[in-house]
Backbone as numpy.savetxt, mean C-alpha at the origin, in Angstrom:
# Nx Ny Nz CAx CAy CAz Cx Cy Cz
-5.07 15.55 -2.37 -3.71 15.65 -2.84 -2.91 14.47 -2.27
-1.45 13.60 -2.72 -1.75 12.87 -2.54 0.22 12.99 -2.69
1.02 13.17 -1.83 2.75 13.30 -1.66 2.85 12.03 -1.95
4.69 11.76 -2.69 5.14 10.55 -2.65 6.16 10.96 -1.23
6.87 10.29 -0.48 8.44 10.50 0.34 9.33 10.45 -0.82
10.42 10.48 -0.51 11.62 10.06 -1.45 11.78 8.50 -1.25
11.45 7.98 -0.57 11.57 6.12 -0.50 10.79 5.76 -1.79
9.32 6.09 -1.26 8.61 5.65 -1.97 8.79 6.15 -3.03
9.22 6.91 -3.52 9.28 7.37 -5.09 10.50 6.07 -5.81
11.88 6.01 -4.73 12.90 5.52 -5.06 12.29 4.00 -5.21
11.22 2.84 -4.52 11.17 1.55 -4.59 9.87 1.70 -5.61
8.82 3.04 -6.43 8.42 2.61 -7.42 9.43 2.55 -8.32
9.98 3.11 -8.39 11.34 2.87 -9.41 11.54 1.86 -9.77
12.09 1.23 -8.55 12.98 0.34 -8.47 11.92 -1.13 -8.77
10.48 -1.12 -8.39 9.86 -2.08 -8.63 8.51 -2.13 -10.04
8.79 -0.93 -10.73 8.46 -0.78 -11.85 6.64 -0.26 -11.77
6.97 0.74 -11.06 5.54 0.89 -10.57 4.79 2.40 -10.97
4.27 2.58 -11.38 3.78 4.14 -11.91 3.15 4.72 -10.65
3.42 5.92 -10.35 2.19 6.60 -9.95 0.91 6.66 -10.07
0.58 6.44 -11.21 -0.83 6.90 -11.59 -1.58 5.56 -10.99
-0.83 4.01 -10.81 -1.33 2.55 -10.25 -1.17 2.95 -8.79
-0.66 3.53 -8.04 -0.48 3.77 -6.96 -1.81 4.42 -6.32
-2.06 5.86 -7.51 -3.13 6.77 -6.54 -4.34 5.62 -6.94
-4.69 5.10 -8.45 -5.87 4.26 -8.24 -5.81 3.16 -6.99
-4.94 2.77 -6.46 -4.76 1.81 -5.39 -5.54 2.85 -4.16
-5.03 3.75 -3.76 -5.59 4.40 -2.76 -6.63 5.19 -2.78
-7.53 5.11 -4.03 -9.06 5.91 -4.23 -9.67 4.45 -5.06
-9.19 3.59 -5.09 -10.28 2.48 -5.45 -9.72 1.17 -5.03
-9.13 0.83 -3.40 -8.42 -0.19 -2.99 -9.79 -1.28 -2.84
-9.35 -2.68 -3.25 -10.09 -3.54 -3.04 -10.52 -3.96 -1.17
-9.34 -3.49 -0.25 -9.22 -3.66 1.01 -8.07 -2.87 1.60
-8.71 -2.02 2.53 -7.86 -1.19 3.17 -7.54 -1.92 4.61
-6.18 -1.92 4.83 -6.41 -2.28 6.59 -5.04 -1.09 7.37
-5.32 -1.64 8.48 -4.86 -0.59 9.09 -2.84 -1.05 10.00
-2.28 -0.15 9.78 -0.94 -1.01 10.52 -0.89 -0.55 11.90
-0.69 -1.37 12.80 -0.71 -0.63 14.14 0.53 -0.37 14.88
1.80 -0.74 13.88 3.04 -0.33 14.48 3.40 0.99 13.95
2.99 1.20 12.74 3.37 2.30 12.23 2.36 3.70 11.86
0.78 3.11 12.34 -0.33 3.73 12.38 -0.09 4.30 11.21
0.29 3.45 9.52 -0.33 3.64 8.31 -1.85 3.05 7.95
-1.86 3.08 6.76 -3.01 2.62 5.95 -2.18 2.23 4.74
-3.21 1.12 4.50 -2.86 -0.35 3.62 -3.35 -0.15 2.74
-3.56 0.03 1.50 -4.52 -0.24 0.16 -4.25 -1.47 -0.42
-4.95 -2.46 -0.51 -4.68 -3.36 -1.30 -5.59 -3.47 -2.94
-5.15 -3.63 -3.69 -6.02 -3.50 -4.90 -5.23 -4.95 -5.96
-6.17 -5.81 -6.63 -6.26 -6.87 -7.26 -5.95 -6.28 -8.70
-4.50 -6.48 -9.66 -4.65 -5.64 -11.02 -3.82 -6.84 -11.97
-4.94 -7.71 -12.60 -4.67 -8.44 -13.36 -4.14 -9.70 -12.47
-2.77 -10.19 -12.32 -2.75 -12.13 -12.14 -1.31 -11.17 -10.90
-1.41 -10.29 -10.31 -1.15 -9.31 -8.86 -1.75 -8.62 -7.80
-0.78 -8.22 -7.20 -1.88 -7.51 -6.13 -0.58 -6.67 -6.13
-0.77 -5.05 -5.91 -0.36 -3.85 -6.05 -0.84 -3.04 -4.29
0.20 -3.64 -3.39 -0.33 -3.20 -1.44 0.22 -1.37 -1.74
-0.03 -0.65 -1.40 0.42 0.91 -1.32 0.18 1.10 0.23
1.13 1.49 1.16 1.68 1.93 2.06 1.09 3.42 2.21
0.66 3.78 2.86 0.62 5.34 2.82 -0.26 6.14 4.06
0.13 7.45 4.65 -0.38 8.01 6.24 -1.80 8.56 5.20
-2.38 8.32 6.61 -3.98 8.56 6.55 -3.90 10.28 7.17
-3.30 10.56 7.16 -2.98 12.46 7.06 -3.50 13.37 5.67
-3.67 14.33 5.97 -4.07 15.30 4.73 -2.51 16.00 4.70
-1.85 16.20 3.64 -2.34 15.09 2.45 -1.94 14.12 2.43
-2.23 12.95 2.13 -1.49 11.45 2.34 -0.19 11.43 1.28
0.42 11.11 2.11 1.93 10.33 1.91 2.02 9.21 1.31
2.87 8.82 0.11 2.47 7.92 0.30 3.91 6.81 0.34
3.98 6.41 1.77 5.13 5.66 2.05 5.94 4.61 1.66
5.13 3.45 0.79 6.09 2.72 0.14 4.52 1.78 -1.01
5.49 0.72 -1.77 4.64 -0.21 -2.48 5.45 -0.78 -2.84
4.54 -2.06 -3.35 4.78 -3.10 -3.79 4.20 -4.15 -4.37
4.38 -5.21 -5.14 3.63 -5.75 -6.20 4.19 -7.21 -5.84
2.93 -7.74 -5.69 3.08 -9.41 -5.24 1.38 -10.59 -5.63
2.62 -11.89 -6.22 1.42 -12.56 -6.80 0.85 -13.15 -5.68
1.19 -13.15 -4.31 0.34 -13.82 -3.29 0.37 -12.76 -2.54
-0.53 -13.33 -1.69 -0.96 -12.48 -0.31 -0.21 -12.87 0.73
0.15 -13.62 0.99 1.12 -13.73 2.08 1.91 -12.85 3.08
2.18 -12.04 2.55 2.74 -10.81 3.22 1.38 -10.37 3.93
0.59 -10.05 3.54 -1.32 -9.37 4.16 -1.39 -10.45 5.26
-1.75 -11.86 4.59 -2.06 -13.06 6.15 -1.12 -12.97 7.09
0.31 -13.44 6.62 1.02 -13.06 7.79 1.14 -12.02 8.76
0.78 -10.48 8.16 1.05 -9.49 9.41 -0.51 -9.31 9.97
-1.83 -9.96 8.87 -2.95 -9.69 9.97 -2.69 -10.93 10.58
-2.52 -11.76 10.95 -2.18 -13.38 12.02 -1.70 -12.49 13.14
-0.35 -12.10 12.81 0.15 -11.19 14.09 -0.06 -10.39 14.43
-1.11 -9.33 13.79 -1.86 -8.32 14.70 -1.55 -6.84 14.32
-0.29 -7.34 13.12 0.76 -5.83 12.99 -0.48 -5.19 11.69
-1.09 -6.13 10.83 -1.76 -5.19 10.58 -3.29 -5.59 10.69
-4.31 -4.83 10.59 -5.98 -5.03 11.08 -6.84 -4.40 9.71
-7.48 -5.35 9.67 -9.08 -4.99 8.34 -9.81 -4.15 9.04
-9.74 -2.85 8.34 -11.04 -2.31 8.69 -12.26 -2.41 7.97
């Protein structure tokens, strides 16, 4: 089973994002890593000429805390460089 918060419901909204791209992100992520400030889980998944990151607690049932849709990775290199987030 698989909760949105009210954030995350409010920034798919806002960033034009379905649910249904969200849960395939987190049952078929190309790379999961791990955040260690906020002890989430990362899904990253590759969908067409984007990348679709889903935010969400590794709890039963997962939450799922925020997303977002970006043509680079940049955001991923930069926080694994600094450590904030880790490949598992």
């Amino acid at each position: 089973m698989i909760e949105f918060t009210k954030h995350a419901e409010e920034k798919l909204k806002e960033r034009g994002i379905t649910k249904e791209e969200v849960i395939n992100v987190i049952t078929n992520p190309d790379e999961v890593l791990f955040d260690t400030l906020k002890g989430n889980l990362v899904a990253i998944r590759k969908i067409n000429d984007y990348y679709l990151i889903v935010i969400y607690t590794p709890t039963k049932p997962i939450k799922v805390v925020s997303a977002l849709v970006t043509s680079k990775l940049n955001i991923v290199r930069n926080r694994v460089k600094r450590g904030r987030w880790v490949r598992l």
